[in-house]
C-alpha positions as CSV (number, residue, x, y, z in Angstrom):
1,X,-28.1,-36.0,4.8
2,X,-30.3,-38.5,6.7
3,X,-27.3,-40.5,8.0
4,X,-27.1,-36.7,9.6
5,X,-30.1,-36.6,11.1
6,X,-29.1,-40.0,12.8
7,X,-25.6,-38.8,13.3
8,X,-27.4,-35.8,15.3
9,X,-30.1,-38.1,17.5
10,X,-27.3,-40.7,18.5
11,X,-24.9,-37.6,19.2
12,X,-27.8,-36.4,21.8
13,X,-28.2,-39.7,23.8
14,X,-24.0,-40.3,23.5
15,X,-23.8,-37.2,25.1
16,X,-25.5,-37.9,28.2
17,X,-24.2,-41.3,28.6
18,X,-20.5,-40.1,27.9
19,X,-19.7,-43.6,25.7
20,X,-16.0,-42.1,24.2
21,X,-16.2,-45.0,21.3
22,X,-19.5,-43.7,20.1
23,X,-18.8,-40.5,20.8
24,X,-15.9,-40.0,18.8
25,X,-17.9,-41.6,15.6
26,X,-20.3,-39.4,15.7
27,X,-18.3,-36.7,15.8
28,X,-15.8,-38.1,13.2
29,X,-19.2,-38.2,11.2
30,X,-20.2,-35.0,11.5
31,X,-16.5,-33.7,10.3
32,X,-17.1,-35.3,7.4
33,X,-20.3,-34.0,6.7
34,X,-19.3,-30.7,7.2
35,X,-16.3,-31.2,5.0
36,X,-18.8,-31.9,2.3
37,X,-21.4,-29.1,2.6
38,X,-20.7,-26.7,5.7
39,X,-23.6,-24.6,5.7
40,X,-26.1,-27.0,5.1
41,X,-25.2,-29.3,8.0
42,X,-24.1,-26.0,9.9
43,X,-28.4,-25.5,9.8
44,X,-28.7,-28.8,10.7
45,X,-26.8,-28.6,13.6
46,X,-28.2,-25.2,14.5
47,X,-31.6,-26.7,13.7
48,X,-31.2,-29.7,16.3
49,X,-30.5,-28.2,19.5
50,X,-26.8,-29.5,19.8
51,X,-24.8,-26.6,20.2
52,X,-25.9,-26.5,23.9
53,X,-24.8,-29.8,24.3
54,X,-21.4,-29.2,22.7
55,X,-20.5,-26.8,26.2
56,X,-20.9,-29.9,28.2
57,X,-18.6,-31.7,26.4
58,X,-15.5,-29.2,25.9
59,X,-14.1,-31.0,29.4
60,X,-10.3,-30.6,29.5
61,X,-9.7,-34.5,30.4
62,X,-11.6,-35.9,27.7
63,X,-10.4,-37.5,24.5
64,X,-12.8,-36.1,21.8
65,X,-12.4,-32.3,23.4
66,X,-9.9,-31.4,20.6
67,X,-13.2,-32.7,17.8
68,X,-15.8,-30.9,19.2
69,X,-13.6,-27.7,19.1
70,X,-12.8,-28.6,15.8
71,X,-16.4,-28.9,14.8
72,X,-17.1,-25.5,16.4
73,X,-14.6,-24.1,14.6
74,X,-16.1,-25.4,11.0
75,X,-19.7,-24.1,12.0
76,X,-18.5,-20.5,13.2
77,X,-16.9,-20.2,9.5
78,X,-20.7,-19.6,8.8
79,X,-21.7,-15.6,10.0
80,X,-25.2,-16.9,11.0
81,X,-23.5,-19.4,13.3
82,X,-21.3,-17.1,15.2
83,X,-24.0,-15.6,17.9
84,X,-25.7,-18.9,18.4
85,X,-22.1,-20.5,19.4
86,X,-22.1,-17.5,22.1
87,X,-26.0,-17.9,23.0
88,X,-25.1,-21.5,23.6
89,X,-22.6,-21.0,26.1
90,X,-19.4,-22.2,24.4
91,X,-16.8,-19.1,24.9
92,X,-16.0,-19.8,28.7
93,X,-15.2,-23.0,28.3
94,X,-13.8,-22.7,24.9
95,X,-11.6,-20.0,26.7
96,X,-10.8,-22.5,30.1
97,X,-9.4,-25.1,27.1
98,X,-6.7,-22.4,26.3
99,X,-5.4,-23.2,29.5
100,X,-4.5,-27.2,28.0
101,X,-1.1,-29.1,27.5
102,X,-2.3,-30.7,24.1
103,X,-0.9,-29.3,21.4
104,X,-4.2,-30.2,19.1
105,X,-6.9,-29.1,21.6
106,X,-4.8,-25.8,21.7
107,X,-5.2,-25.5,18.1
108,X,-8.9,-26.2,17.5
109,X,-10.0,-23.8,20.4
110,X,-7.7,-21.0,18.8
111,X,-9.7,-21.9,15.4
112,X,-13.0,-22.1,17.0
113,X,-12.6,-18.8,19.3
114,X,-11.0,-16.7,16.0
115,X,-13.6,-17.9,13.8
116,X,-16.6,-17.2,16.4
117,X,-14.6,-13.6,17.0
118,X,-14.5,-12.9,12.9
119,X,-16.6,-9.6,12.3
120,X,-19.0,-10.1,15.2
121,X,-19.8,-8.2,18.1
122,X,-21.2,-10.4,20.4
123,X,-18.2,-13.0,19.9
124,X,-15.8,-10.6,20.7
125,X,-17.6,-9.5,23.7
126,X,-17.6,-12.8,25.4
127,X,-13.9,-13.4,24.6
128,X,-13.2,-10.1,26.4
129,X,-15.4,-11.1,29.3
130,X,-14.0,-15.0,29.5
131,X,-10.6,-13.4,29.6
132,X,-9.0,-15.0,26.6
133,X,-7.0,-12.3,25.2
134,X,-4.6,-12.5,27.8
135,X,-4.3,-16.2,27.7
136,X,-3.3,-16.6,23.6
137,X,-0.8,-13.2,24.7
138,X,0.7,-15.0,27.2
139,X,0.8,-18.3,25.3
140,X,2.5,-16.5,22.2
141,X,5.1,-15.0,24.7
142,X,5.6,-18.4,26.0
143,X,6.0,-20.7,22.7
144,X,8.1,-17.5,20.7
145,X,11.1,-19.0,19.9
146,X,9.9,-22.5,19.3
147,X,10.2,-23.3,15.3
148,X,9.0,-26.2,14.2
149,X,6.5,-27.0,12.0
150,X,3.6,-27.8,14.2
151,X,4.1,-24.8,17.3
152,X,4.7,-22.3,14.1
153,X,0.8,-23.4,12.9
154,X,-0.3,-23.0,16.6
155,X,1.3,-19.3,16.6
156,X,-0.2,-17.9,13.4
157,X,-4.0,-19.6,14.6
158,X,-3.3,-17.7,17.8
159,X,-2.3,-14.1,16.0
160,X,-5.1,-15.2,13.7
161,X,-7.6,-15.0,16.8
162,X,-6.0,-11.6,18.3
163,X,-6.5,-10.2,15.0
164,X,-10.5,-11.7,14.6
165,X,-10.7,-10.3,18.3
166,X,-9.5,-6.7,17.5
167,X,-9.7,-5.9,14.1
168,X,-11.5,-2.4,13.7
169,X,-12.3,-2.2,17.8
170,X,-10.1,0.6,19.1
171,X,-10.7,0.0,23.0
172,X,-10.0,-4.0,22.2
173,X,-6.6,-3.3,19.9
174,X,-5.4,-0.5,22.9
175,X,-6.2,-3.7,25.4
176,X,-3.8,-5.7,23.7
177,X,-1.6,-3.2,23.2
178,X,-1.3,-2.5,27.2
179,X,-1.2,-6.5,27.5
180,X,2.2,-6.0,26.2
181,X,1.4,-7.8,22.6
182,X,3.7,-5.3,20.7
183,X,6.8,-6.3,21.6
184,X,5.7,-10.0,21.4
185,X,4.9,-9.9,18.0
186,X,8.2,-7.9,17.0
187,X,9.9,-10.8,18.5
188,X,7.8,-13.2,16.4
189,X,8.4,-11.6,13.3
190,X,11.8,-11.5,13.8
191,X,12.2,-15.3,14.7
192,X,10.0,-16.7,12.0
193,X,10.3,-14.3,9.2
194,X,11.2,-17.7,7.3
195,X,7.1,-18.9,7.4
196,X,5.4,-17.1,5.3
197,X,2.0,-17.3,6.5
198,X,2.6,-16.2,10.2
199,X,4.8,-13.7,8.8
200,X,1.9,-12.5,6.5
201,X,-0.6,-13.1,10.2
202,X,1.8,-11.2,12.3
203,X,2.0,-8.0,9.5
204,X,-1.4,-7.8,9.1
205,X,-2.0,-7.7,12.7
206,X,0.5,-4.7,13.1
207,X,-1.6,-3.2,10.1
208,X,-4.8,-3.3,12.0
209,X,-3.0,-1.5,15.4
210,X,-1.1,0.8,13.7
211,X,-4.0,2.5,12.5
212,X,-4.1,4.0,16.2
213,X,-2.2,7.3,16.2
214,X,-0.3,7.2,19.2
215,X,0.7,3.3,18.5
216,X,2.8,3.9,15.2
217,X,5.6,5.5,17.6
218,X,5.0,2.2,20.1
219,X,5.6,0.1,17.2
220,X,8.9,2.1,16.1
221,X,10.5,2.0,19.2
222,X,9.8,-1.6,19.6
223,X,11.9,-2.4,16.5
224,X,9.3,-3.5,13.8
225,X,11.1,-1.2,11.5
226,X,14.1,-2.8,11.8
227,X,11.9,-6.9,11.2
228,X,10.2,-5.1,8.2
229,X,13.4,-3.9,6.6
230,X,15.3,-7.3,7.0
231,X,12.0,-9.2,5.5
232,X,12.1,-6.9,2.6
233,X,15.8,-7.2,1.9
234,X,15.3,-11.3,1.9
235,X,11.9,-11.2,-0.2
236,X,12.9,-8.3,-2.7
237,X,14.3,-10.6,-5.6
238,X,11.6,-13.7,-4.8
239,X,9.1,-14.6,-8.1
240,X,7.1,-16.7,-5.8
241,X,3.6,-15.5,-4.7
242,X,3.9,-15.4,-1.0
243,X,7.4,-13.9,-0.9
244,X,6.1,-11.1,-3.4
245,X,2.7,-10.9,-0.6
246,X,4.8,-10.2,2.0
247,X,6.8,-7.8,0.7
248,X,3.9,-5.6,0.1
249,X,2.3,-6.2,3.5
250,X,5.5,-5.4,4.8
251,X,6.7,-2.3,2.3
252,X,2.8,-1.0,3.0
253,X,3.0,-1.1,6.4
254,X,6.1,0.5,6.7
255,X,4.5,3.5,4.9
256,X,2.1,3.1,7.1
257,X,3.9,3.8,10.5
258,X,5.4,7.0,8.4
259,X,1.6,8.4,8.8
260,X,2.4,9.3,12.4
261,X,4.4,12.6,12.9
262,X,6.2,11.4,15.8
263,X,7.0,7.9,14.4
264,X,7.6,10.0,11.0
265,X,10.3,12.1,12.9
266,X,12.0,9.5,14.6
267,X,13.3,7.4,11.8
268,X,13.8,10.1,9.9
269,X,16.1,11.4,12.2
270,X,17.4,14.8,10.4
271,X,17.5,12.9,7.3
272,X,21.1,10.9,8.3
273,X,18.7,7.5,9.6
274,X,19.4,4.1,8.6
275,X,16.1,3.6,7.8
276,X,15.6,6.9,6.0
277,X,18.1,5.7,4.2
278,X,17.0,2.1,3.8
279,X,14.0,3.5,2.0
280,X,15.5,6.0,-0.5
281,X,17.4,3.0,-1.9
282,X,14.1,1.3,-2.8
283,X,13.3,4.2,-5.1
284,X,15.6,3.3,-8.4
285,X,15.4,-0.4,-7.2
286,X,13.5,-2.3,-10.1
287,X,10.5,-3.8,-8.2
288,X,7.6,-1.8,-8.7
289,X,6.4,-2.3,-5.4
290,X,9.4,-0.9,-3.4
291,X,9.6,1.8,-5.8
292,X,5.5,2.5,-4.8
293,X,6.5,2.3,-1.4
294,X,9.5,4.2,-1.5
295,X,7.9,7.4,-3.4
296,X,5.2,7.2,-0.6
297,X,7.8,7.0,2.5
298,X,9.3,10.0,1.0
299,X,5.9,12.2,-0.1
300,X,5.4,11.2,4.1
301,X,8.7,12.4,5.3
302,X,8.0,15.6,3.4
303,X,5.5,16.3,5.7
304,X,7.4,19.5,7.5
305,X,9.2,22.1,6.0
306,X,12.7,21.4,7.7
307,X,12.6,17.3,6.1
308,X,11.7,19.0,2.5
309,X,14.4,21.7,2.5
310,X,16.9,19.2,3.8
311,X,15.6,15.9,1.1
312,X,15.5,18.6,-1.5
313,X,19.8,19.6,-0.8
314,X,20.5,16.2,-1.0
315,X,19.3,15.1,-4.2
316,X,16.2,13.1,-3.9
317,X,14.3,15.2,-6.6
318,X,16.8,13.8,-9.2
319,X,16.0,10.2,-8.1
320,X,11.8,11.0,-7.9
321,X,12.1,12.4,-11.2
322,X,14.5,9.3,-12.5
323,X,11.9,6.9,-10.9
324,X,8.8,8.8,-13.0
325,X,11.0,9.0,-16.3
326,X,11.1,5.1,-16.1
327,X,7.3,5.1,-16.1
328,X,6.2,7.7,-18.5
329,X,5.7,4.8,-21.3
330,X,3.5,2.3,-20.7
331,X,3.8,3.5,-16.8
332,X,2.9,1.8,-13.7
333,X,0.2,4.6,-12.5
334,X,0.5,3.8,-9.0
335,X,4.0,4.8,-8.9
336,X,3.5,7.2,-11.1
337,X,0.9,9.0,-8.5
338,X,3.3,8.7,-5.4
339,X,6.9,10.1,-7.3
340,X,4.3,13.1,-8.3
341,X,3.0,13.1,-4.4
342,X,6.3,13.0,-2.8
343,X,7.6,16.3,-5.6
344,X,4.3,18.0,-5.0
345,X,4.6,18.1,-0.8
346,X,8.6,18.9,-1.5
347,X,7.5,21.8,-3.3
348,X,5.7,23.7,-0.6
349,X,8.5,25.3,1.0
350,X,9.0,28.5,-1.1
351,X,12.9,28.2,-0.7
352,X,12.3,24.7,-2.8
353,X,10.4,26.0,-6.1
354,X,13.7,27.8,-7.6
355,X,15.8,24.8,-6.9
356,X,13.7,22.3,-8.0
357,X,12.2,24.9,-11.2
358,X,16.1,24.7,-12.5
359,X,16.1,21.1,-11.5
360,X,13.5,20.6,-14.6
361,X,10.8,19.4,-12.2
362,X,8.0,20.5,-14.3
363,X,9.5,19.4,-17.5
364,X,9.6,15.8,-15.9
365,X,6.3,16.5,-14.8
366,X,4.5,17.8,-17.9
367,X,5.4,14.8,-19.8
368,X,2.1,13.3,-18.3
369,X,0.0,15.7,-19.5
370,X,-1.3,13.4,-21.9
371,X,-2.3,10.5,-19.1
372,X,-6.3,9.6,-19.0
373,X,-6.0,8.0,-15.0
374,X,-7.5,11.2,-12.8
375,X,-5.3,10.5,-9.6
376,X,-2.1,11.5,-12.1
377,X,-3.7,14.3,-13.8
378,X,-4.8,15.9,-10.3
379,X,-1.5,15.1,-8.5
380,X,0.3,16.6,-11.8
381,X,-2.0,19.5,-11.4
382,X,-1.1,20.0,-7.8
383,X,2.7,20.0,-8.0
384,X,2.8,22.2,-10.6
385,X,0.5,24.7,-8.8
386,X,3.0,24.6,-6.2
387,X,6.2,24.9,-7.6
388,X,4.8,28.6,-9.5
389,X,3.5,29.6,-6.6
390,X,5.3,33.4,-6.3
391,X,7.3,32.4,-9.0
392,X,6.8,34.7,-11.6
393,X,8.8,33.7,-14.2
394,X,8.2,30.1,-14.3
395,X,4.2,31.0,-14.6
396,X,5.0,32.8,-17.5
397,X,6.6,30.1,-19.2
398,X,3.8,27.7,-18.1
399,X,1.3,30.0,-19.0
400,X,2.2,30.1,-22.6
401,X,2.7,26.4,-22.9
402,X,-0.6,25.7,-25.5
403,X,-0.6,22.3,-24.7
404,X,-0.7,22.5,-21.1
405,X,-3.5,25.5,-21.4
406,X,-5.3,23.8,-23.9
407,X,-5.2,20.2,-21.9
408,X,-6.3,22.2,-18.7
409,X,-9.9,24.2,-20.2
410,X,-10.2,20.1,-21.1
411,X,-9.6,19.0,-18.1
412,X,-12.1,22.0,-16.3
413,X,-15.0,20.5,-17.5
414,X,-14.2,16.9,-16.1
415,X,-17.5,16.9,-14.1
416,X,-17.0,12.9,-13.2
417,X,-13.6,14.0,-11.2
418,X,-14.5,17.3,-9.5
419,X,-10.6,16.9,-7.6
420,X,-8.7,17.2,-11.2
421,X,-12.0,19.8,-12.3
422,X,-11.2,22.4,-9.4
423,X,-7.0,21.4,-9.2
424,X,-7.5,22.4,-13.2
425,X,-9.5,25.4,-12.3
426,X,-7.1,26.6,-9.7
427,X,-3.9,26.1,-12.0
428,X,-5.7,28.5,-14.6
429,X,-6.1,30.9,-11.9
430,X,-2.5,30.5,-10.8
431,X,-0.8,31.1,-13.9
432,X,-2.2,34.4,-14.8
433,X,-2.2,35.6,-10.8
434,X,1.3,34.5,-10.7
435,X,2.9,35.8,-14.0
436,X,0.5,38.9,-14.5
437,X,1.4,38.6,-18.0
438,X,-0.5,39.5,-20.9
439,X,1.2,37.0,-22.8
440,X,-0.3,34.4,-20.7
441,X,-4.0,35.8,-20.2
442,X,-3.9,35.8,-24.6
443,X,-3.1,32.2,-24.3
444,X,-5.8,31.3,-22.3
445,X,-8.6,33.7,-24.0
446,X,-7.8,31.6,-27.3
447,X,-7.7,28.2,-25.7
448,X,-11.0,29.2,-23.7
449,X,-10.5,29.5,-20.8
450,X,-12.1,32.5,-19.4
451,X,-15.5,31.0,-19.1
452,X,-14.0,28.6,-16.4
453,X,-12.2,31.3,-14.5
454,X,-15.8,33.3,-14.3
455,X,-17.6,29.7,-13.2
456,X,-14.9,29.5,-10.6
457,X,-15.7,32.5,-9.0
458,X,-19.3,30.8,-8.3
459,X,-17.3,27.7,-6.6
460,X,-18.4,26.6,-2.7
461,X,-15.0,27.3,-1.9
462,X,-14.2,30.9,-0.7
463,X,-10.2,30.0,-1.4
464,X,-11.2,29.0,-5.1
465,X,-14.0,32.1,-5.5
466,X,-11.1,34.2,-4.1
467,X,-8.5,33.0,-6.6
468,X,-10.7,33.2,-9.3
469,X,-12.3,36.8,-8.5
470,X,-7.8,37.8,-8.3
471,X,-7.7,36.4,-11.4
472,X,-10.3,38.1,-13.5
473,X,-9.3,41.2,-11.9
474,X,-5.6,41.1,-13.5
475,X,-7.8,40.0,-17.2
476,X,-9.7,43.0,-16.3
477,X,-6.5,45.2,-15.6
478,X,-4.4,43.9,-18.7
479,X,-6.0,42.4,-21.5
480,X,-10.0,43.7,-21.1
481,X,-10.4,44.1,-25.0
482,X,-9.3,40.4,-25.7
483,X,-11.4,39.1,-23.2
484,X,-14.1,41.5,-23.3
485,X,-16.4,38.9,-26.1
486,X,-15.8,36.1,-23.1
487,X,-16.5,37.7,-20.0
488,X,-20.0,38.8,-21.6
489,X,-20.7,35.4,-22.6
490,X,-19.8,33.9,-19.2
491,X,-22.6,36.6,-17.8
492,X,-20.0,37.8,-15.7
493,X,-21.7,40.9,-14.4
494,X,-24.8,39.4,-13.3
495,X,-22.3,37.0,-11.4
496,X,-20.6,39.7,-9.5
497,X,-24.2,41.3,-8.9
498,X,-25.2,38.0,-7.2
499,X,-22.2,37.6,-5.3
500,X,-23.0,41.0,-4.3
501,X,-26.2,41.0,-3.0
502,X,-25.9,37.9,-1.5
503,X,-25.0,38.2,2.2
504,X,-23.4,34.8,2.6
505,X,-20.7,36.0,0.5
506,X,-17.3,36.0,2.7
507,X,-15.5,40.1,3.0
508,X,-13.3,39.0,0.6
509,X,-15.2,38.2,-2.2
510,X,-17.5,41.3,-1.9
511,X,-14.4,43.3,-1.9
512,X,-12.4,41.6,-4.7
513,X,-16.2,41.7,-6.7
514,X,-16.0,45.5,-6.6
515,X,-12.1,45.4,-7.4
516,X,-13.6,43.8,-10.3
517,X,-16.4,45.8,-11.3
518,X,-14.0,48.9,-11.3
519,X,-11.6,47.5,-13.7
520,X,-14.4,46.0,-16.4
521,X,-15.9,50.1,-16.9
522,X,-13.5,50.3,-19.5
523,X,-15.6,48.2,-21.9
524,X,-18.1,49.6,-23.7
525,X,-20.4,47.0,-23.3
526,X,-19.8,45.4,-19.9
527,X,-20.0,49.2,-18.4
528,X,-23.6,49.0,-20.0
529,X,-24.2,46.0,-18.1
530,X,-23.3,47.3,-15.4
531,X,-25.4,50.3,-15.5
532,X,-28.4,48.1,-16.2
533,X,-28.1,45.8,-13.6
534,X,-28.8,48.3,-10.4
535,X,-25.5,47.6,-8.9
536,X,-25.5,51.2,-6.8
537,X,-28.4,50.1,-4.7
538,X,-26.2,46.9,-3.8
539,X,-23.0,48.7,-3.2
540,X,-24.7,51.5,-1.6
541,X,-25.6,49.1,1.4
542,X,-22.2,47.6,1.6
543,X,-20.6,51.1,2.8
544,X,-21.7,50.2,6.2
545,X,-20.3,47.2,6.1
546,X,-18.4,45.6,9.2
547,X,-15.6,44.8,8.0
548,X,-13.4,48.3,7.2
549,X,-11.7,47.1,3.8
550,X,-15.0,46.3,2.4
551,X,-16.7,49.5,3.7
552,X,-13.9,51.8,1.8
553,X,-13.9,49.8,-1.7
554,X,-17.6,49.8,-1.5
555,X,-17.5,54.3,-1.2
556,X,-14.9,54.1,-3.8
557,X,-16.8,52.3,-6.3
558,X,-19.8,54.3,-5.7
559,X,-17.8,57.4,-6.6
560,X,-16.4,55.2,-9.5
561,X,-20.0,53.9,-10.6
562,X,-21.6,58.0,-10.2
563,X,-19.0,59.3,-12.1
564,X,-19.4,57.0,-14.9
565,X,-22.8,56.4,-16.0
């Protein structure tokens, strides 16, 4: 480290006098050092004053350019070197070196400007200032179809830098985009889908645009579906690491581009696409990570009604629930979570429950009742919430499953995932609003699950308070002296009183609260409670109400209230 100190003074009086021999040995010097222990001589340099010197020498014509960008590039690896390179005035004529005929200058300055551009601000900005976006686009345009070896290295250093220069900076990524840089990199990856890491470069860079809405239909119509289908087709039986990389970068961001309606809509193109296609073929394919992607391609072209009704005609819930009966032992939960995505979002269009009901959807589905990974149990909970939705029959049947009832009171009090808590909660609700069997409501009075129901109808969510209030209502209707011991333990009444009083609470849940009080006067003991708790003075109030529904049930459960007590 004193030989750098040396390195550093000679390096100052070289620079002045321009002497290339000396020159280049410090330099060579200073590589080495840093090859050794970056940051330290990275401080040393800082420490010294050299950086400012460094502008001086990045002159197109000399011989030791392509070193001192080099060396630029090394320090800028460090984050606490990145705004001192800019403070020292290196961008512009870091950027007028883009502008060079040597291959090897090219490739330092597109290391040094990506590196000063990585995560900061202030690199970025003088980039965009110097003009040097434009310069690596048009450079990338020019050296496209060149393969070998050494131009391939220059084109992934050069997406390298775009990607440093734009990566989570919306009005920088639409700049590219209107420098024309999508249709270069298509035409990239499609000419050198054979070099793995500017294949893996160019991907990520389509990753990091298409995370701009209006772009994902940009990138569709400028055939990147079309370079990300052929990539997976040649990588899909590879054991080696950057072959099985790529295909996930490239599977992923094909899910990706699905995210955007239009995009969505275009390739799946009334379900007859190639590339709809493409991707349903992935699904009983034995890589795990093409059956990943293809359950969540599918759970994203079931994002409208008409693409569910028509994916649901032609078979696809027989391969989803294939794909999950492969992983119900020992599964791969990641799959497992997207073949339950895609059934749940096919099972919102009501003319899809019967059909995939007598499919044996939720037979496929209940066999994970027993997983411990939360993401499973909440999408499990969800699909089967939506296939009994208005389905009477089939909530019936659920309803007096023991094991599901008993695994979902479990799952209610899951306080570390409140998603698979309330999806639980809701499920409960569902089955007894759904079947309005008594059969049912027994089943879930002896596996406990009343108490839940009346917490629910505290929840922050008016949909969930709402379902819950419906629910208890039907108890209250159908099976009040087998739920009679629970409801009073659950201090229901002084809930409803609350709810009551309280003048946050939306129409519906006042009016569904006095649906409720109504039905419970025919126990003994919850009548008493009612009594006690000064409920008239409450409903009294509510018969001027605004809202007309709530004005009439509170009158009628007045009379009800008078009558009785």
């Amino acid at each position: 480290m004193d030989n750098l100190s040396d390195t550093l003074k000679k390096l100052k009086i070289t620079a002045v006098d321009r002497t290339e021999d000396s020159l280049e040995g410090c330099l060579d010097c200073l590589l080495q050092a840093l090859a050794q222990n970056n940051m330290e001589t990275s401080e040393k340099i800082q420490g010294s004053g050299i950086l400012q010197l460094f502008a001086s020498l990045l002159i197109p014509q000399s011989a030791c350019t392509a070193k001192v960008a080099n060396i630029i590039a090394e320090v800028a690896k460090n984050e606490f070197m990145r705004i001192p390179c800019v403070d020292a005035g290196l961008i512009s004529p870091l950027v007028q070196l883009l502008n060079s005929k040597d291959q090897e200058v090219l490739l330092q300055t597109g290391r040094a400007l990506g590196n000063i551009c990585y995560d900061s601000h202030e690199g970025r900005s003088a980039v965009d200032q110097a003009g040097g976006a434009q310069i690596v686009i048009d450079h990338l345009r020019s050296l496209c179809s060149i393969t070998d070896p050494a131009n391939e290295k220059l084109l992934t250093v050069f997406c390298g830098m775009l990607m440093n220069y734009s990566n989570e900076n919306d009005s920088l990524q639409a700049q590219l985009i209107n420098m024309g840089v999508i249709p270069t990199l298509v035409k990239l990856l499609g000419i050198h889908c054979q070099n793995a890491a500017l294949t893996e470069m160019c991907l990520v860079a389509f990753g990091n645009l298409a995370e701009l809405d209006a772009i994902k239909l940009q990138l569709v119509e400028a055939g990147l579906v079309e370079c990300l289908l052929e990539i997976v087709q040649q990588k899909v039986d590879s054991d080696k690491e950057d072959d099985i990389a790529e295909l996930k970068t490239a599977s992923d961001l094909m899910v990706l581009l699905l995210l955007g309606d239009e995009s969505m809509q275009k390739l799946f193109e009334g379900g007859k696409g190639n590339v709809f296609q493409r991707v349903l073929s992935w699904i009983p394919s034995n890589n795990h990570q093409l059956q990943l992607a293809g359950a969540l391609a599918i759970a994203n072209f079931a994002r409208n009604d008409g693409n569910c009704i028509h994916m649901v005609d032609n078979g696809i819930v027989e391969k989803l629930m294939d794909l999950l009966g492969r992983h119900v032992e020992e599964g791969n939960v990641t799959v497992q979570h997207a073949a339950l995505s895609a059934l749940r979002n096919l099972a919102i269009p009501v003319v899809n429950k019967a059909k995939m009901l007598s499919a044996g959807v939720t037979e496929a589905v209940l066999k994970f009742l027993k997983s411990e990974m939360p993401p499973v149990q909440f999408k499990l909970l969800g699909t089967l919430r939506m296939l009994i939705d208005a389905q009477a029959e089939a909530a019936e049947q659920l309803g007096k499953n023991v094991k599901l009832v008993e695994r979902l009171v479990e799952w209610c009090e899951a306080k570390d995932h409140a998603g698979v808590m309330g999806e639980s909660n809701r499920l409960l609700s569902a089955l007894i609003r759904h079947s309005k069997s008594k059969d049912v409501i027994k089943t879930i009075v002896q596996s406990g699950g009343i108490k839940h129901l009346v917490t629910m109808a505290t929840s922050e969510h008016v949909i969930m308070q709402n379902e819950a209030l419906v629910a208890l209502a039907l108890i209250a209707a159908l099976e009040l002296g087998t739920a009679e011991k629970d409801l009073e333990s659950a201090k229901l009444v002084q809930i409803l009183h609350k709810l009551l009083a309280d003048e946050r609470s939306a129409p519906e849940i006042k009016y569904n609260s006095m649906v409720l009080i109504c039905a419970l006067m025919g126990s003994e003991s919850l009548h008493k409670e009612v009594q006690d708790l000064a409920f008239l003075d409450v409903i009294s109030k509510l018969r001027s109400h605004e809202n007309k529904s709530v004005a009439q049930q509170a009158s009628l459960t007045e009379q009800r209230l008078t009558v009785e007590s």
